[in-house]
C-alpha positions as a printed Julia matrix, in Angstrom:
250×3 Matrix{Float64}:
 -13.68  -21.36   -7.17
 -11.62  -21.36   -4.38
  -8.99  -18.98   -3.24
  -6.61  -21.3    -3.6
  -7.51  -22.41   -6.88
  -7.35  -18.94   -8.33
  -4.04  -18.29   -7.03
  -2.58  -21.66   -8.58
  -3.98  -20.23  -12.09
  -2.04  -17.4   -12.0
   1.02  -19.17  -10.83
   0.58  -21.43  -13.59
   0.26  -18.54  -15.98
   3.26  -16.84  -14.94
   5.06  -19.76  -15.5
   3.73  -20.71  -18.71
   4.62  -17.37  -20.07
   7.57  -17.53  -18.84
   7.23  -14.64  -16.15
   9.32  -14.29  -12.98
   7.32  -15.44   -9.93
   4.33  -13.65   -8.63
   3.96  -13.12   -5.48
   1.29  -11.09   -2.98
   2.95   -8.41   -1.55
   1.36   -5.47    0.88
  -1.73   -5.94    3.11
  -1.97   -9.65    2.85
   1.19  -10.74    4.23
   0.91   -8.37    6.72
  -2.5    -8.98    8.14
  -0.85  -13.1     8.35
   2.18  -12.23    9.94
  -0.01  -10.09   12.67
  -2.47  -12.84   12.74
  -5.46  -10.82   11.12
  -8.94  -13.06   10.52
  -9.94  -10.96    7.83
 -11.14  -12.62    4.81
  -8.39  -12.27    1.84
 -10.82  -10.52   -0.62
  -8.23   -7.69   -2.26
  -5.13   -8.9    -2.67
  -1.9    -7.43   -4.25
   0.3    -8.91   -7.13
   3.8    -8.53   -8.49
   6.57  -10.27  -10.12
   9.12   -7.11   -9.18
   9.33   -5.99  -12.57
   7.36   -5.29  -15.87
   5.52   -8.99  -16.4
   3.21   -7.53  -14.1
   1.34   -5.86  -16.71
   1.2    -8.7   -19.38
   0.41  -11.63  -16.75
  -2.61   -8.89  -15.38
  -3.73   -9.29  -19.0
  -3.72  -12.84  -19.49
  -5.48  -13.15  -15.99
  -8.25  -11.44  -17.21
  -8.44  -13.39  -20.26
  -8.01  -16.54  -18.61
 -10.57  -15.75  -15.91
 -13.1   -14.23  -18.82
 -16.77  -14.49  -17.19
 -19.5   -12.02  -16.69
 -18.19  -11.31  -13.56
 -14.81  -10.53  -14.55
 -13.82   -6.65  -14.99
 -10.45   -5.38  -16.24
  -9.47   -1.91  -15.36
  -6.67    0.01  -15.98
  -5.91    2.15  -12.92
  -4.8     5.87  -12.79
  -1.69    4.9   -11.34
  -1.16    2.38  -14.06
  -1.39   -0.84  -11.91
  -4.21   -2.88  -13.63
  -6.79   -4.58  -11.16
  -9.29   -7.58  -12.08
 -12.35   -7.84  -10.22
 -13.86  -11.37   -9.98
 -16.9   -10.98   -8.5
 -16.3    -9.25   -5.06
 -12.77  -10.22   -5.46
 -10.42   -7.53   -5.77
  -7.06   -8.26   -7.62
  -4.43   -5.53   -7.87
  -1.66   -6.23   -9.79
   1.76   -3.84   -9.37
   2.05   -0.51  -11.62
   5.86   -1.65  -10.88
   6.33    1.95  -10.1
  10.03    2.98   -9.22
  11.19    5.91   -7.6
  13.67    8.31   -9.52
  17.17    7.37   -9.37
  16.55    3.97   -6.89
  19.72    2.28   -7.68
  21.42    5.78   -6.78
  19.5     6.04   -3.54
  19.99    2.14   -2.85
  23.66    2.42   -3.32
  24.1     5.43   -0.48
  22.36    3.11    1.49
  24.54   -0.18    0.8
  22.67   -1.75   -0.9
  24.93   -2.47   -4.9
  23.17   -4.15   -7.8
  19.64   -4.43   -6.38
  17.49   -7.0    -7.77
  13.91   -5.24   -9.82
  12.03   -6.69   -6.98
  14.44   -4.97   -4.21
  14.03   -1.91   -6.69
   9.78   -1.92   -6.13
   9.73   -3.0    -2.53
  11.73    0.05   -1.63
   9.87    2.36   -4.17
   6.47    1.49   -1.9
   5.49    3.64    0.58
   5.62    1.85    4.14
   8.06   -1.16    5.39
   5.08   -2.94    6.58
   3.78   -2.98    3.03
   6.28   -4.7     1.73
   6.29   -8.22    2.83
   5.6   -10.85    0.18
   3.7   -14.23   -0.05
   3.61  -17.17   -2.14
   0.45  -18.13   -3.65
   0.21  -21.22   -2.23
  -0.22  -18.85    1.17
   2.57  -20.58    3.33
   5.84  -18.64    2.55
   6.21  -15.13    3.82
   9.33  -13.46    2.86
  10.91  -10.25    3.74
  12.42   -8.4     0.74
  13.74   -5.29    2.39
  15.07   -6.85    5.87
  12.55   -4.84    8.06
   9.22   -5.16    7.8
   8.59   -7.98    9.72
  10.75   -5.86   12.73
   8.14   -2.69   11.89
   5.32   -4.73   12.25
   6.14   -6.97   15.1
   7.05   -3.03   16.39
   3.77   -1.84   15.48
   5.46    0.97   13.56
   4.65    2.82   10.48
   7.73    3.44    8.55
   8.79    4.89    5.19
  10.57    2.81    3.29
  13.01    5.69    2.31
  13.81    8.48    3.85
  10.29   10.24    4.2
  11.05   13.19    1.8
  11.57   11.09   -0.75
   9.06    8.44    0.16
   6.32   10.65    0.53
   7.07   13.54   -1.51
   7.12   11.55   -4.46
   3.63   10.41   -3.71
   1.0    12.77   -1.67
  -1.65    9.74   -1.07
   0.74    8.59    0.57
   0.52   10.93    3.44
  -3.43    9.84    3.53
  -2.48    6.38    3.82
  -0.54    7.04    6.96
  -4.02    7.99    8.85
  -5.72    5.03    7.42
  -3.01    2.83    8.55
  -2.72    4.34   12.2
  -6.44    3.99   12.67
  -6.76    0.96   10.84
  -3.44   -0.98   12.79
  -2.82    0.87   15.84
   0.3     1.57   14.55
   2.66    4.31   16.02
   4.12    6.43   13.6
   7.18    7.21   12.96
   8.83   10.55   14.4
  10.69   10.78   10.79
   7.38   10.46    9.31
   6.05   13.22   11.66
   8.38   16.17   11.28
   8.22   15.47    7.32
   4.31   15.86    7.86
   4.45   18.64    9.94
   6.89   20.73    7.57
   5.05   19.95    4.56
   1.12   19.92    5.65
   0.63   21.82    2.56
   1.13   18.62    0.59
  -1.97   17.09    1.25
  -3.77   20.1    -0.28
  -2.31   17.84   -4.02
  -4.92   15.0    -3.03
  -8.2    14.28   -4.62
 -11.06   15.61   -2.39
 -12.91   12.22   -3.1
  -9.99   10.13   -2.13
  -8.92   12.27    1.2
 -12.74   11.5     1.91
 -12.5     8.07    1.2
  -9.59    6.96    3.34
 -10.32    9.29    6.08
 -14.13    8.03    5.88
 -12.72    4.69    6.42
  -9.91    5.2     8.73
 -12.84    6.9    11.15
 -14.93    3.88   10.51
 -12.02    1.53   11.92
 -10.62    3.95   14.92
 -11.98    7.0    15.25
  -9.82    8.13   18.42
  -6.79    7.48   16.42
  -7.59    9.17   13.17
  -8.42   12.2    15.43
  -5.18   11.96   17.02
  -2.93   11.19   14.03
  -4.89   14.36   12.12
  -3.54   16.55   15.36
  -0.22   14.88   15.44
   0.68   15.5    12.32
  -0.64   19.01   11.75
  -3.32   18.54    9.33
  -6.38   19.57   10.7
  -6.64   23.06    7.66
  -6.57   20.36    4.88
  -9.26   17.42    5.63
 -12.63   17.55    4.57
 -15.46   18.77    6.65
 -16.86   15.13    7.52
 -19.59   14.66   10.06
 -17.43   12.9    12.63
 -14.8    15.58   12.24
 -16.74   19.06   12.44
 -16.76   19.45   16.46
 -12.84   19.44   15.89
 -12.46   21.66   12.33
 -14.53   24.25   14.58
 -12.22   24.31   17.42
  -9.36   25.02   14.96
 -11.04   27.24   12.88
 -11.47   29.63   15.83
  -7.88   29.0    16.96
């Protein structure tokens, strides 16, 4: 089945249950607005509010094969593998007191799906696409300014942002290395203050993304570990042990 294909089967679903419109949000829209070649093979899902989790359902059960997997994520979002396709469909995770937050920043009456973009952790995460792959739409007004900026940005202020989420703080060396994105100064003085926060995140998954974010620049990942004050609190990879040493004896 083509990509295509699948997508119109889970547009059709939402709308035969009845669901608001799903739409890919994150890494996909993002790698098409910056012209990425990469093959779409884990894509992101949401309908901005709480359908998420019963159209993930019926996904799986329309897509029921040996090859299809269900799994309920620790997070809560629910992802359905289809073969070596990865679908990840929104925990719809909110952060405390977002219409509160929204409001201060002018923002009245936000919509659920205004309400989840800015609950995400960077702007240039928050793009969304139709599933017909031709619309990309901008939810909070400045992603597609970030990205065409080549700057990593918190979609809140980056106490809240991050402090509400510690993997998030990971993600911003995977994205650096993986982009060759600049980051933030905002983002960097949070880091900086609160380099203890990263001690919170699973030792596998601070492997993981740093193993990964050396695989796709290691100059970079080296350089965002330094800039941000972190060096005490990664693992002692391979790649990294020339530089743990030189800190240790600092």
């Amino acid at each position: 089945m083509k990509l295509t294909e699948l997508l119109e089967i889970i547009r059709q679903i939402a709308e035969e249950k009845g669901l608001s419109d799903c739409l890919i949000v994150g890494g996909a829209p993002r790698d098409r607005l910056i012209g990425s070649v990469e093959k779409l093979n884990d894509i992101d899902l949401t309908t901005g509010d709480n359908g998420i989790h019963y159209l993930a359902k019926e996904v799986a059960i329309k897509l029921q094969s040996p090859t299809t997997k269900y799994l309920l994520m620790s997070d809560k979002h629910a992802r359905v593998m289809i073969g070596d396709l990865k679908l990840d469909f929104s925990s719809n995770f909110n952060i405390k007191n977002i219409e509160g937050i929204l409001k201060l920043m002018g923002i009245d009456n936000p919509t659920e799906m205004q309400k989840e973009l800015y609950s995400r952790d960077f702007t240039c995460n928050t793009l969304l696409m139709s599933l017909d792959l031709k619309t990309i739409e901008d939810g909070t007004k400045r992603a597609t300014k970030d990205i065409k900026n080549k700057l990593i940005r918190t979609c809140l202020p980056p106490e809240i942002t991050l402090g509400q989420d510690n993997k998030r703080v990971v993600r911003i060396i995977y994205l650096a290395a993986k982009l060759g994105f600049t980051i933030d100064p905002n983002i960097i003085e949070w880091v900086n203050n609160n380099p203890s926060s990263l001690s919170n995140v699973r030792a596998d998954y601070l492997a993981k993304k740093i193993k990964k974010a050396l695989a796709y620049n290691k100059e970079i990942t080296i350089k965002t570990i330094d800039k941000l004050g972190l060096w005490p609190y990664v693992p002692p990879l391979p790649e990294l042990v020339p530089y743990l040493t030189k800190v240790w004896r600092v």
